[in-house]
BARO-670995 format. One record per residue (C-alpha): x, y, z; residue in three letters. Coordinates in steps of 0.001 Angstrom, whole numbers, padded with zeros to 6 digits, always signed. Example, Ala and Ser with C-alpha at 12.3 -4.5 7.8 and 13.67 -1.06 7.14 Angstrom:
! residues 2
+012300-004500+007800ALA
+013670-001060+007140SER
//
This chain:
! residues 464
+000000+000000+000000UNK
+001042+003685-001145UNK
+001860+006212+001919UNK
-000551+008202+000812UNK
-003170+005725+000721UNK
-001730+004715+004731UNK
-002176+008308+005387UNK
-005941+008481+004831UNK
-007124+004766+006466UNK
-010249+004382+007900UNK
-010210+003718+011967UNK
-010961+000249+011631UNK
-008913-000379+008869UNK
-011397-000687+006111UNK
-013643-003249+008013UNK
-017260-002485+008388UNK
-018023-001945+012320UNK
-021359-004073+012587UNK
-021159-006358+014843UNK
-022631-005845+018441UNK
-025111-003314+016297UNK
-022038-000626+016370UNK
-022332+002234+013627UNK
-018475+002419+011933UNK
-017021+006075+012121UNK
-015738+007407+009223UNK
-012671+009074+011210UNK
-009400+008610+009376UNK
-005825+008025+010841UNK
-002957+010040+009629UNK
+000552+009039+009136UNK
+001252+010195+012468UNK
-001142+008566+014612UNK
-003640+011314+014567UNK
-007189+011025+013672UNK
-008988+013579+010803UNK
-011400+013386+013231UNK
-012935+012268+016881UNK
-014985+009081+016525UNK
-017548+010343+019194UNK
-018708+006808+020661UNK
-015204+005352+021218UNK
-014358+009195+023047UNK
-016840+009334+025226UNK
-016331+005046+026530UNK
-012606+006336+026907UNK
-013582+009366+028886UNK
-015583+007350+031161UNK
-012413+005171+032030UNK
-011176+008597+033719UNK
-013592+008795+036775UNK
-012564+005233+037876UNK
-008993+005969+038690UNK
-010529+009267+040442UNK
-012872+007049+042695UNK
-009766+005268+044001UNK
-008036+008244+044384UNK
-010475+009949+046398UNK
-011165+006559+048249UNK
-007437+006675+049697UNK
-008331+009982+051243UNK
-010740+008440+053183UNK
-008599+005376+053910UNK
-006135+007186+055375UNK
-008102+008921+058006UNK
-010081+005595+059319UNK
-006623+003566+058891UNK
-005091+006289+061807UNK
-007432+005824+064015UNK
-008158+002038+063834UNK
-003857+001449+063495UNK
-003030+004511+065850UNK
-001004+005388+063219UNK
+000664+008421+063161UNK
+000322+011540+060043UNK
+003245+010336+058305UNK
+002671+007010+058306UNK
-000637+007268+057703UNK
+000537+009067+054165UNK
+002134+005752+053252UNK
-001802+005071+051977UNK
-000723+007107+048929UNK
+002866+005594+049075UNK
+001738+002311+048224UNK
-001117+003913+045656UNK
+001046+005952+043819UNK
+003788+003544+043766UNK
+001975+001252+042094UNK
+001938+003332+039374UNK
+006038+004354+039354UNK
+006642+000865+039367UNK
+004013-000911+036527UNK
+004127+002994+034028UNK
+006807+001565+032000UNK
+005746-002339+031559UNK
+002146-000858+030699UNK
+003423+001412+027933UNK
+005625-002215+026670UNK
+002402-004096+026280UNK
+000643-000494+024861UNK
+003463-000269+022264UNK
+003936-004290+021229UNK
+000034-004692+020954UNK
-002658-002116+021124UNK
-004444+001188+023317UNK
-007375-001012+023596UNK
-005533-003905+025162UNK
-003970-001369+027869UNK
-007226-000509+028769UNK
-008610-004254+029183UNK
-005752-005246+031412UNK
-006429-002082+033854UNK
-009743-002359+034045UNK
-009201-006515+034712UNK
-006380-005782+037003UNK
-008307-002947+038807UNK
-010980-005218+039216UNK
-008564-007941+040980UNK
-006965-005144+043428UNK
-010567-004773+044844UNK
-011434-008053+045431UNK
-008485-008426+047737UNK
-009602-005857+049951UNK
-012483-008404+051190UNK
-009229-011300+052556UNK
-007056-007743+053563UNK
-010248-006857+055564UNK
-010166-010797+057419UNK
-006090-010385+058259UNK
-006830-006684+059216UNK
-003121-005537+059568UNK
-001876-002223+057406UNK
+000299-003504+055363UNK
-001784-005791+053846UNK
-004289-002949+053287UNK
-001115-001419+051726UNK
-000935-004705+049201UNK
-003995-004444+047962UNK
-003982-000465+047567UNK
-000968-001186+045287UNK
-002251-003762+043209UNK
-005248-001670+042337UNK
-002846+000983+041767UNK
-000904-001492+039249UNK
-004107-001453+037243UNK
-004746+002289+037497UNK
-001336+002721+036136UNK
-002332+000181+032899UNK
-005344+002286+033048UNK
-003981+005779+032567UNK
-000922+005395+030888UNK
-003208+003829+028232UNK
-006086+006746+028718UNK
-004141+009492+029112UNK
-002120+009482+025989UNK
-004474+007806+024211UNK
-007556+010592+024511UNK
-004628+012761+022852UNK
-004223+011184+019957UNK
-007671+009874+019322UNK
-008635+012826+016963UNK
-006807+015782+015219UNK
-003582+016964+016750UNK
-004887+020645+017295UNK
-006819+019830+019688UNK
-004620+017443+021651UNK
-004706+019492+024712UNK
-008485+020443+024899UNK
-008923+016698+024306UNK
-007184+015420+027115UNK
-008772+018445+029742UNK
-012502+017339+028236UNK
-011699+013448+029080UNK
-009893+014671+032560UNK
-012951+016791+033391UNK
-014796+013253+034163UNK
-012117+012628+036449UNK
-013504+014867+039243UNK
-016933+013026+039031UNK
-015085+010072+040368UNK
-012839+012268+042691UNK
-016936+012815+044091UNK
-018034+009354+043642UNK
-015364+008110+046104UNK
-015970+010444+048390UNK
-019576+010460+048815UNK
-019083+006488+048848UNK
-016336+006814+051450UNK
-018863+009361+053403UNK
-022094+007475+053686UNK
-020631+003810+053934UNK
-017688+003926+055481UNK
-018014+007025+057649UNK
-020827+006875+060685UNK
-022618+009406+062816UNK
-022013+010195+066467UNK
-018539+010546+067491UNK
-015083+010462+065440UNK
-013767+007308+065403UNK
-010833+007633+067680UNK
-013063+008937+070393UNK
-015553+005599+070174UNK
-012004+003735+070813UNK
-010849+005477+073630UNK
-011314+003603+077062UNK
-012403+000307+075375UNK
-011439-003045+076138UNK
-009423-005164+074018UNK
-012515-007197+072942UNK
-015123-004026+072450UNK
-011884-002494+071254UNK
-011407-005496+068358UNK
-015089-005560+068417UNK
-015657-002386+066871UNK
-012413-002463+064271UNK
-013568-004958+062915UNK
-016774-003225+062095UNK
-014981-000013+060833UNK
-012782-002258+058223UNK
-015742-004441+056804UNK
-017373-000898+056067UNK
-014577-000242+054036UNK
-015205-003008+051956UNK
-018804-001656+050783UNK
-017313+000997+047934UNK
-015670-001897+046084UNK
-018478-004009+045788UNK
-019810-001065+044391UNK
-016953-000307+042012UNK
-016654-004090+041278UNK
-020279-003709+039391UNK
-019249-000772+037625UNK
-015838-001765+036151UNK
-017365-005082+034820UNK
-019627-003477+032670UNK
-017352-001107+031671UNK
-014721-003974+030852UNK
-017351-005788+029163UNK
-018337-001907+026968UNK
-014819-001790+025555UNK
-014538-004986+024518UNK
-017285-005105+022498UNK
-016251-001563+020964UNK
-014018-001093+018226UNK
-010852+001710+018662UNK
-008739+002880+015945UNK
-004979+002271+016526UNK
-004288+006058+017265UNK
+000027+004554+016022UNK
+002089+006260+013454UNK
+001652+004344+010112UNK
+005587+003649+009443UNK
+006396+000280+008651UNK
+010296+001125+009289UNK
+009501+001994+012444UNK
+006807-001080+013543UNK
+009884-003546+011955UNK
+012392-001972+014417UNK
+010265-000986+017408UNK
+012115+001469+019823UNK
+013503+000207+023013UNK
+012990+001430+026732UNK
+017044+002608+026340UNK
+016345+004102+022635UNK
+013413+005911+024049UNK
+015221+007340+027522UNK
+018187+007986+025302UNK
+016435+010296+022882UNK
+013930+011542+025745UNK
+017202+012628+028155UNK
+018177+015362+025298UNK
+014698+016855+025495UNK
+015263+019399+028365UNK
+011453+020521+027856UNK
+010300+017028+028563UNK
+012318+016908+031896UNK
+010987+020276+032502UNK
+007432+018569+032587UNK
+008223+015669+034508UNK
+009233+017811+037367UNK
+006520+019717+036884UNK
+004021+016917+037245UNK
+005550+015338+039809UNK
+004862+018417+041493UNK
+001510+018756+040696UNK
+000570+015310+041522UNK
+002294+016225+045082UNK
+000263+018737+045786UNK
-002958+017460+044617UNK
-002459+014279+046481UNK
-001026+015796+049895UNK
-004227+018276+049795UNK
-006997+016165+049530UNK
-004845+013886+051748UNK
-004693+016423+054793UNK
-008265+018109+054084UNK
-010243+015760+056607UNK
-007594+015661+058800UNK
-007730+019447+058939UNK
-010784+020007+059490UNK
-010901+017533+062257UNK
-008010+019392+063440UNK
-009598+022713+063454UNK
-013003+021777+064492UNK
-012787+018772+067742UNK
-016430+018642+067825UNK
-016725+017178+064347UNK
-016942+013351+063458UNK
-014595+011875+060307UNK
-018495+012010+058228UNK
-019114+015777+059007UNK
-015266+016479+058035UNK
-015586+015321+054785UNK
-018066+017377+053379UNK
-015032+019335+052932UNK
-013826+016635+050972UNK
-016755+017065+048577UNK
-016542+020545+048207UNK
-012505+020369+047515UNK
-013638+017784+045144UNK
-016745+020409+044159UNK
-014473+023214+043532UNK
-012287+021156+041597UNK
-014718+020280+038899UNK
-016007+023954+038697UNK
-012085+024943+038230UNK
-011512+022614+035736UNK
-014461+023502+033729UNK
-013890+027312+034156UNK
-010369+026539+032539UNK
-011374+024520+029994UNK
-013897+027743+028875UNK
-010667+030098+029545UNK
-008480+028191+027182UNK
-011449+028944+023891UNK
-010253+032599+024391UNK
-007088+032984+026263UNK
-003088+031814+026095UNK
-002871+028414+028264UNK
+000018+029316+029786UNK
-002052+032493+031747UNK
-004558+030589+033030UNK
-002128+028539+034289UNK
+000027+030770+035901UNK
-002778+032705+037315UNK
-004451+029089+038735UNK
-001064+028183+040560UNK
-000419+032093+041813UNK
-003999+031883+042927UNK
-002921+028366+044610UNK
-000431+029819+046509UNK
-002216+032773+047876UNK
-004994+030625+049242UNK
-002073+028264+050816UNK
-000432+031257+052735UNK
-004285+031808+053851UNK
-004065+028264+055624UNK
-001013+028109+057214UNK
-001498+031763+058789UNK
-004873+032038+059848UNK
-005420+030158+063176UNK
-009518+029730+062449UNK
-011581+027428+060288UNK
-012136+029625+057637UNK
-008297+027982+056834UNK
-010482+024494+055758UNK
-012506+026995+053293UNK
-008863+028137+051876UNK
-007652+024893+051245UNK
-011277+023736+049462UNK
-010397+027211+046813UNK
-006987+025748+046493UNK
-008349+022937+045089UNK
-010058+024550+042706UNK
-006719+026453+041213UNK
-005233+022586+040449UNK
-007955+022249+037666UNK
-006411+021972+034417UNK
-002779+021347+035791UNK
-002634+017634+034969UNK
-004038+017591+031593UNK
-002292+020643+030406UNK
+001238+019435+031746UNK
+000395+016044+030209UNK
-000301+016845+026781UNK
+002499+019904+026644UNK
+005074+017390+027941UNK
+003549+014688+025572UNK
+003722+017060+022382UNK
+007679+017437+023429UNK
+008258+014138+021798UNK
+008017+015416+017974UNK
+009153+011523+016988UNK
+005592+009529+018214UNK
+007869+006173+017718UNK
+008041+006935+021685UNK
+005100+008061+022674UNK
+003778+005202+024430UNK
+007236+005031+026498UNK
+007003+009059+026449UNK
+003187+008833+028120UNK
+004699+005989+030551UNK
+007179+008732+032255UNK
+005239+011351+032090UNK
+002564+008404+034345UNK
+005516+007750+036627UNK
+005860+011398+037400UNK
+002481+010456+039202UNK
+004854+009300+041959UNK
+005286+012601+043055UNK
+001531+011756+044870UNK
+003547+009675+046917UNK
+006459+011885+048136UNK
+004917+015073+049020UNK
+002178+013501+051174UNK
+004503+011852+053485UNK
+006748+014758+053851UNK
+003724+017032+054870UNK
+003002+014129+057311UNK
+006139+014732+058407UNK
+006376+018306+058799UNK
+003123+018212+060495UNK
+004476+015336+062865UNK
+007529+017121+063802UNK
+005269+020800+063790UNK
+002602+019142+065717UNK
+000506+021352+063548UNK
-001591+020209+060466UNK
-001976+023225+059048UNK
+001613+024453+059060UNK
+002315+021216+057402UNK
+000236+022747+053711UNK
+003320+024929+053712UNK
+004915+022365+051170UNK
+002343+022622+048876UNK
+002901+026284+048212UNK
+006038+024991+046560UNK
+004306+022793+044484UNK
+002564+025386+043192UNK
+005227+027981+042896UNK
+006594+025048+040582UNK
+004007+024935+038530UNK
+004062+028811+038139UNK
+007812+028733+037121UNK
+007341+026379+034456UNK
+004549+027590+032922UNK
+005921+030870+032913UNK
+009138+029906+031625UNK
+006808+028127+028295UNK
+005272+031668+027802UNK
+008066+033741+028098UNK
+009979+031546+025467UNK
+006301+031465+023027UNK
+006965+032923+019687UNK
+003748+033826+019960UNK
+002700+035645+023179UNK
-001084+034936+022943UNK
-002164+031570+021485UNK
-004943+031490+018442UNK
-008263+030589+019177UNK
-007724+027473+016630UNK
-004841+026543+018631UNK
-006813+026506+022445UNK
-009635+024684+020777UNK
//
């Protein structure tokens, strides 16, 4: 077959999409793994991939603050919660992006979702042997699926349509993300959570056997939002296997003879100082989006005694609330204005509400960090795709995506050093003071992309 012919294939490859009653979209994929267009069905399944890794997310939050009292645990080592999350997805990034490059997008999103599915099922034999660390296990092997999950999603919402609109592609898909940020909460709230007292309190001055009695109550509750979630991601499984994806690859057959290896792909990555640039930059974002919704219960309990673990996170929902209006606010900001602004302005903004927590002794502080939230909105997806569209050779772009994944691990650092700083502190809320370097980070580097922008203020064709 010609190259031009290659360049102008049909999604499925020229076979009719009928089975399972499926309509075939006439999207075709260019030579360099674009799309001429967004097949709309096979978007919006991919999209709804997104929330799942945000219900585990958010789920974690919750973990961590019935896992301190039921393990006496202290803040830092409570923040090993996300350690074991997030390190899940350091370690697995790189394999996923292997199996993404030898076979197929679709495939990387079958073994999450399978693999996700197995990491919740072992919370019901974790919740029989009740000790942390086994908790810890099966936190990380959900977290190995999450990280099949999104190194497939992420890059692959990206490609799946024209290049332009890369960027606003991957913020539309991530805007789902906060409904499952919401999800897990409000499923953390309602069946994990109870009235009356905070949990710690109905332990003090119990026996060893009420004391057992009632731990073991607390962790089978935890068990109830991954039955849920157990439903949920076997239909979904079941959706995208049924559903036809284009193969989103460049069409080169020099390069699908010699496929790049991991050392080819670090090699050629390692002379790309804007792609390092974004890898520290998510790293940091991840940090600080991770240690705040980490710390925002455990705040508010802090600032307010009288308050149980269910009243404290409402606070949860609204940082998860404000969030999704951020996000969305962005996502209309970036039709009409350079990126790289909103941006800057979202991480100045950040900081400004961070100084507000660590310096003003009342609960209005709680309210502070709930706007902070809001100003991480677009950081993810923005940093993502910019750092993504750094690798001008799309031979690595599954690798590329992998790093750019493992910078995720960043979710696992910063938490337990602001457990740390509020252990040694003995104050929660001058621990946040960490954050406002994430942020500052954040600021830097998007500044640094706008002062070096030929062109100062980005087209409108170019946002959308």
């Amino acid at each position: 077959m010609s190259e031009s012919a290659k360049a102008h294939l049909p999604v499925d490859g020229g076979v009719p999409n009928t089975r399972f009653g499926l309509i075939k979209d006439r999207s075709l994929q260019l030579k360099d793994g674009y799309l001429s267009k967004i097949p709309l069905f096979q978007f919006i399944l991919l999209s709804i991939c997104f929330p799942m890794w945000g219900a585990a997310a958010s789920l974690n939050d919750i973990l961590i603050t019935q896992f301190k009292a039921l393990f006496t645990l202290s803040d830092v080592a409570s923040a090993f919660v996300q350690s074991a999350f997030y390190g899940g997805y350091f370690v697995i990034a790189i394999p996923a992006s292997r199996v993404i490059r030898k076979y197929s997008y679709k495939v990387g999103l079958l073994l999450g979702l399978s693999i996700y599915i197995v990491g919740c099922m072992l919370f019901f034999p974790a919740s029989h042997v009740a000790t942390y660390t086994v908790f810890l296990a099966a936190i990380f092997s959900v977290a190995v699926g999450l990280s099949f999950l999104e190194t497939s999603a992420n890059t692959y919402s990206s490609m799946i349509g024209p290049k332009e609109s890369a960027t606003l592609r991957l913020n539309i898909s991530q805007t789902f993300t906060p409904v499952g940020f919401l999800a897990g909460a409000l499923l953390g709230k309602y069946l994990i959570f109870t009235d009356g007292d905070a949990l710690h309190k109905q332990l003090e001055g119990l026996d060893a056997s009420a004391r057992q009695a009632l731990a073991t109550e607390a962790l089978q509750r935890t068990l109830e939002p991954y039955r849920l979630m157990i439903m949920v991601l076997v239909v979904l499984v079941l959706l995208v296997a049924i559903t036809q994806y284009p193969h989103c690859k460049p069409l080169n057959e020099a390069n699908q003879e010699k496929p790049s290896s991991v050392a080819e792909t670090l090699a050629y990555l390692s002379q790309r100082p804007a792609f390092i640039k974004g890898i520290i930059t998510q790293f940091m974002y991840v940090g600080v989006q991770t240690a705040l919704w980490s710390f925002t219960i455990r705040l508010a309990l802090q600032m307010d005694s009288s308050i149980n673990e269910r009243s404290a996170s409402n606070y949860m929902i609204y940082a998860f609330i404000a969030f999704f209006i951020g996000k969305m606010f962005a996502n209309f900001l970036m039709t009409r204005v350079n990126q790289d602004l909103i941006l800057i302005a979202y991480s100045v903004l950040g900081m400004l509400a961070l100084v507000y927590v660590i310096s003003v002794p009342n609960f209005s502080a709680v309210w502070a960090a709930v706007f902070a939230s809001a100003m991480l909105g677009p950081g993810w997806a923005t940093i993502y795709a910019r750092t993504l569209d750094t690798v001008e050779d799309k031979r690595f772009a599954e690798t590329a995506g992998a790093i750019i994944v493992m910078a995720i691990i960043g979710g696992a650092v910063i938490p337990v050093l602001q457990g740390l700083i509020s252990d040694l502190s003995g104050s929660m809320q001058f621990s946040f003071i960490i954050n406002i370097f994430c942020f500052g980070t954040m600021a830097l580097y998007f500044w640094d992309i706008y002062r070096h922008s030929k062109t100062p203020v980005a087209s409108k064709e170019t946002a959308a």
